[in-house]
PASESE-112278 format. One record per residue (C-alpha): residue number from 0; residue in one letter; x, y, z. Coordinates in steps of 0.2 Angstrom, whole numbers. Each point is the difference from the previous one (the first is absolute). Layout:
BEGIN
+-----+---------+-------+-------+-------+
| num | residuo |    xx |    yy |    zz |
+-----+---------+-------+-------+-------+
| NUM |       A |     X |     Y |     Z |
...
+-----+---------+-------+-------+-------+
end
This chain:
BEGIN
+-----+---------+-------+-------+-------+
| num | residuo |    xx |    yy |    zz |
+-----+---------+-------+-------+-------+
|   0 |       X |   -40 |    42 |   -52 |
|   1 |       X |   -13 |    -4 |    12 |
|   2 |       X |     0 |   -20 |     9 |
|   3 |       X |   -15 |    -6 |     8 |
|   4 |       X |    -1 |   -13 |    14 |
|   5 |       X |   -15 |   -14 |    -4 |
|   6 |       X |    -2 |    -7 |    15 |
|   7 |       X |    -1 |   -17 |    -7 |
|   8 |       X |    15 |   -12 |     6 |
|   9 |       X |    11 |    -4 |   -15 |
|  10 |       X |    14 |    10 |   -10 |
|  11 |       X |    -7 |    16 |   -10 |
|  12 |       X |     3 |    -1 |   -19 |
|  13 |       X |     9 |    15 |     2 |
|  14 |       X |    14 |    -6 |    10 |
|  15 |       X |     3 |   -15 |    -7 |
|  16 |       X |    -3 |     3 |   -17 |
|  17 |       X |    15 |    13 |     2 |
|  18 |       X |    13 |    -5 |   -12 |
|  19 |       X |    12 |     7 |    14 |
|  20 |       X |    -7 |    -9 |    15 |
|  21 |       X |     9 |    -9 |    14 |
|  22 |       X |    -7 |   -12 |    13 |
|  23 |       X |     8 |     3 |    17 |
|  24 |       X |    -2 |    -7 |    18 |
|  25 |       X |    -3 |    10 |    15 |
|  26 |       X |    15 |     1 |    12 |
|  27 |       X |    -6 |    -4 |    18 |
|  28 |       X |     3 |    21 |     8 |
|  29 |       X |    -6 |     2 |    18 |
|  30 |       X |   -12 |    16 |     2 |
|  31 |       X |    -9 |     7 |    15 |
|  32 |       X |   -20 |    -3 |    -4 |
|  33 |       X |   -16 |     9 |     8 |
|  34 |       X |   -16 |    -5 |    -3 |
|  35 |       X |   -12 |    17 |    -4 |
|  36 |       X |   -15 |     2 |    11 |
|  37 |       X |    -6 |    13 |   -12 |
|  38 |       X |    -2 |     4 |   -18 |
|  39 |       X |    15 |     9 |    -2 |
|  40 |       X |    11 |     9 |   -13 |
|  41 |       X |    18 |    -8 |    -2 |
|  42 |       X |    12 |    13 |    -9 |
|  43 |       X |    13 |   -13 |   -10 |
|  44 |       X |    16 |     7 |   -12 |
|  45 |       X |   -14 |    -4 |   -13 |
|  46 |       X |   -15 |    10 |     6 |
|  47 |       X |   -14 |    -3 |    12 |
|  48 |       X |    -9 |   -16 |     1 |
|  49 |       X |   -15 |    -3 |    10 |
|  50 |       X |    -2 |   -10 |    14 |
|  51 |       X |   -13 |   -11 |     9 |
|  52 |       X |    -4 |    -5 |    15 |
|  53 |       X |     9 |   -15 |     4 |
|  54 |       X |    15 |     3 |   -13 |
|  55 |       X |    18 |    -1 |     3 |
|  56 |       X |    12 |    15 |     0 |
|  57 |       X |    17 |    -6 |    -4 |
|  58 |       X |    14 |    10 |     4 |
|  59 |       X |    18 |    -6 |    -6 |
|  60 |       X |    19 |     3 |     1 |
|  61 |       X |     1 |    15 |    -8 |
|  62 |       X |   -14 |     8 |    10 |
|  63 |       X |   -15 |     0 |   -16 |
|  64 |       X |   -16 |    -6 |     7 |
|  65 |       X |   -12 |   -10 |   -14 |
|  66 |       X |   -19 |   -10 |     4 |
|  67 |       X |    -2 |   -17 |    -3 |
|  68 |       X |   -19 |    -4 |     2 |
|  69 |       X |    -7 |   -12 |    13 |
|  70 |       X |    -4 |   -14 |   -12 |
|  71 |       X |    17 |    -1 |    -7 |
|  72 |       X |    13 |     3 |    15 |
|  73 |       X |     0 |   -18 |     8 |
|  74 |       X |     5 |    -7 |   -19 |
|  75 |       X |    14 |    14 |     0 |
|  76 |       X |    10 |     0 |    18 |
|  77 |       X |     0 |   -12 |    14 |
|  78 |       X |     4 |     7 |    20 |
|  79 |       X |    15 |     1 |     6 |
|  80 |       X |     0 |    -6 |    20 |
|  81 |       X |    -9 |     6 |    10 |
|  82 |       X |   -13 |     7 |   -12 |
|  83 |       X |   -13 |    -8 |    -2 |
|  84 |       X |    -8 |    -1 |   -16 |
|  85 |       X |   -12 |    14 |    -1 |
|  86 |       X |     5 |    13 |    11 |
|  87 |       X |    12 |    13 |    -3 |
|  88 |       X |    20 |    -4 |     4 |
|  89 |       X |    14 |    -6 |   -14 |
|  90 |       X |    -3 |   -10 |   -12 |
|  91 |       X |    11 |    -9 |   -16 |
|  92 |       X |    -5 |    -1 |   -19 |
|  93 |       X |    -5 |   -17 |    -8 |
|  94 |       X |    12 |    -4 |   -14 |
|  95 |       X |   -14 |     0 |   -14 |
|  96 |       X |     3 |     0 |   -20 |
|  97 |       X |    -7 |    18 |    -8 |
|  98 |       X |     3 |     7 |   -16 |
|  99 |       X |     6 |    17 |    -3 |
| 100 |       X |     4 |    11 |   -16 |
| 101 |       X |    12 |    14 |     3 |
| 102 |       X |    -7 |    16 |   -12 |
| 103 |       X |     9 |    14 |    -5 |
| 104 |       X |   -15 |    11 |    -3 |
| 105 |       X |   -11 |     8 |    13 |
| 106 |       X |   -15 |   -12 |     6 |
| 107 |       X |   -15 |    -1 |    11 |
| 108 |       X |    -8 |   -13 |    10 |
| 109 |       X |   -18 |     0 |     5 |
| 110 |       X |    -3 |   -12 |    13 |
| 111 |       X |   -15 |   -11 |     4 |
| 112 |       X |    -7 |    12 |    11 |
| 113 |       X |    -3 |    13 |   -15 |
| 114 |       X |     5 |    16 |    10 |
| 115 |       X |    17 |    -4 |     3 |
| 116 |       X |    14 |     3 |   -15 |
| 117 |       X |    18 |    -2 |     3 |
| 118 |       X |    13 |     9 |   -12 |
| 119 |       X |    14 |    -8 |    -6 |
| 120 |       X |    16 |     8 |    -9 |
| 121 |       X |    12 |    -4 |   -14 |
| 122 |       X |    12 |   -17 |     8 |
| 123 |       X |   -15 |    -4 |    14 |
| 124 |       X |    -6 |   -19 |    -2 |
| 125 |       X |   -19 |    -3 |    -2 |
| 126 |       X |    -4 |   -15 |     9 |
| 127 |       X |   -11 |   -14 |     0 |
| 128 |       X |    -4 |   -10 |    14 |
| 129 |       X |   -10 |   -13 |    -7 |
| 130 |       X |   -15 |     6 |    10 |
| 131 |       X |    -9 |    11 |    -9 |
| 132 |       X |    12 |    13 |     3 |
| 133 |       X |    13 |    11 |    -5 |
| 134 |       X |    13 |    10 |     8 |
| 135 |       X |    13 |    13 |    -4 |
| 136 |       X |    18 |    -2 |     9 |
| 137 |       X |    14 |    12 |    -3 |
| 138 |       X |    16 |    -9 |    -9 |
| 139 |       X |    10 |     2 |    15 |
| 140 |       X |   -12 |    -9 |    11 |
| 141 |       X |    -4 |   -13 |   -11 |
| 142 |       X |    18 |    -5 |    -3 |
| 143 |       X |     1 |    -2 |    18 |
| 144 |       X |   -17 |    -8 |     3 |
| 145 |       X |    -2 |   -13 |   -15 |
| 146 |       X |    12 |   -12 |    -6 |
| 147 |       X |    -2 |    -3 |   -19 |
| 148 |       X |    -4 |   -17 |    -7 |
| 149 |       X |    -2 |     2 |   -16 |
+-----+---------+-------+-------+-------+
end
């Protein structure tokens, strides 16, 4: 089962057309942020993703490092004193709504960038920002990163 991210702000029809899909609110999680000079390859649990100039690479508790593109960090986390907004230091998560199906089959994301493909595995949750894109997060790190709504 292959995903594909659109780009376009909204839901996909995928996700929310899943008879087994929950909304979910983001929890606020601090992570330690850089800002990539470079175009740069960031290796996730789910594969490598391709980074831009000016992008964020988030690393968080456990140590896993994920990108998060220039365009769609300041709507995602906030600085935490004395970082200023923009430059590398600690930041916290936005609480914002997602929604997310939990499959039980292997699954593949293609994001927006049409290079990068993330893998996902029976339990992982496929995730919709609500953006344009789509996300895979592992059961145990979803259980301690979303609250579920609904």
């Amino acid at each position: 089962m292959i995903f594909r991210c659109s780009g376009k702000s909204g839901f996909s029809a995928e996700v929310a057309g899943h008879p087994q899909h929950v909304e979910a609110r983001k929890l606020e999680r601090e992570v330690e942020v850089r800002f990539t000079k470079d175009a740069c390859i960031v290796r996730t649990p789910e594969g490598a993703v391709h980074a831009h100039p000016g992008d964020a690479i988030l690393t968080g508790n456990g140590g896993h490092h994920w990108r998060v593109s220039s365009g769609k960090f300041s709507h995602k986390y906030k600085p935490i004193a004395p970082t200023i907004a923009g430059q590398s230091g600690r930041y916290i998560s936005l609480p914002y709504h997602i929604l997310a199906v939990q499959l039980q089959q292997p699954f593949d994301v293609i994001l927006a960038d049409e290079v990068s493909m993330l893998k996902g595995h029976p339990g992982d949750w496929l995730v919709d920002y609500g953006d344009g894109s789509l996300g895979i997060v592992a059961h145990d790190i979803f259980a301690t990163t979303y609250e579920i709504l609904t």
